[in-house]
C-alpha positions, 0 to 999 in steps of 0.5 A: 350086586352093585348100584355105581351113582354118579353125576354129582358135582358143585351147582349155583342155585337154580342149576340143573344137574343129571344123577345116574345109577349103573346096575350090575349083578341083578336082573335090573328089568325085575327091580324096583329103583329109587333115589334118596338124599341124606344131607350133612349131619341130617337123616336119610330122605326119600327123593323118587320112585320108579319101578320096574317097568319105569311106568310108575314114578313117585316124589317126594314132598321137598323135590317134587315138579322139579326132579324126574327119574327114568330108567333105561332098563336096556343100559341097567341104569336110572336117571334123576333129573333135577332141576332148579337147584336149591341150596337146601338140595346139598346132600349126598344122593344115593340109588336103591334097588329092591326085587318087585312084587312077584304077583298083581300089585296095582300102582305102589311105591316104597319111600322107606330106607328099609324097603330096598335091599341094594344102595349105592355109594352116592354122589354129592352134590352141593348147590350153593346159593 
């Protein structure tokens, strides 16, 4: 399995910027998709959620109503859209994959580094002010 992200790049704050993550070597529609950030010299931090399907989204605290994920499961690819850029948004991104629930779930999500199984090799983005 292999998660290539890619978008990252230099910003001025209030900037705007789209991540993609390129899937291979799974059957994408059949996991679940999330991004996390892990800024310089800080801890791994949750950004967003999308399972399978791309019907259920979640966000985290520090980045919520400014990114949105969607997925295109016919391109094995998901997106985070982000917008309003801030300083405090520097951080290398990384996407994670993890196989979903094989029965009846209801509306979940998973905001734990531990929860996926597959990460990329992230993509920095650096946003200055």
């Amino acid at each position: 399995v292999q998660l290539q992200a890619s978008g990252g790049g230099s910003v001025q704050a209030g900037d705007s910027l789209s991540l993609s993550c390129a899937a291979s070597g799974l059957t994408f529609e059949t996991y679940d998709m999330a991004w996390f950030r892990q800024p310089p010299g800080g801890e791994r931090e949750f950004v967003g959620f999308i399972n399978w399907s791309g019907a259920n989204r979640f966000y985290g605290r520090s980045v919520k109503g400014r990114v949105t994920s969607s997925r295109d499961n016919a391109k094995n690819t998901v997106y985070l859209q982000m917008n309003s850029l801030k300083p405090e948004d520097t951080a290398v991104y990384y996407c994670a994959a993890e196989r979903r629930p094989t029965g009846p779930a209801g509306r979940y999500y998973y905001t734990t580094p531990e929860s996926y199984e597959y990460w990329g090799q992230g993509t920095l983005v650096t946003v200055s002010s």
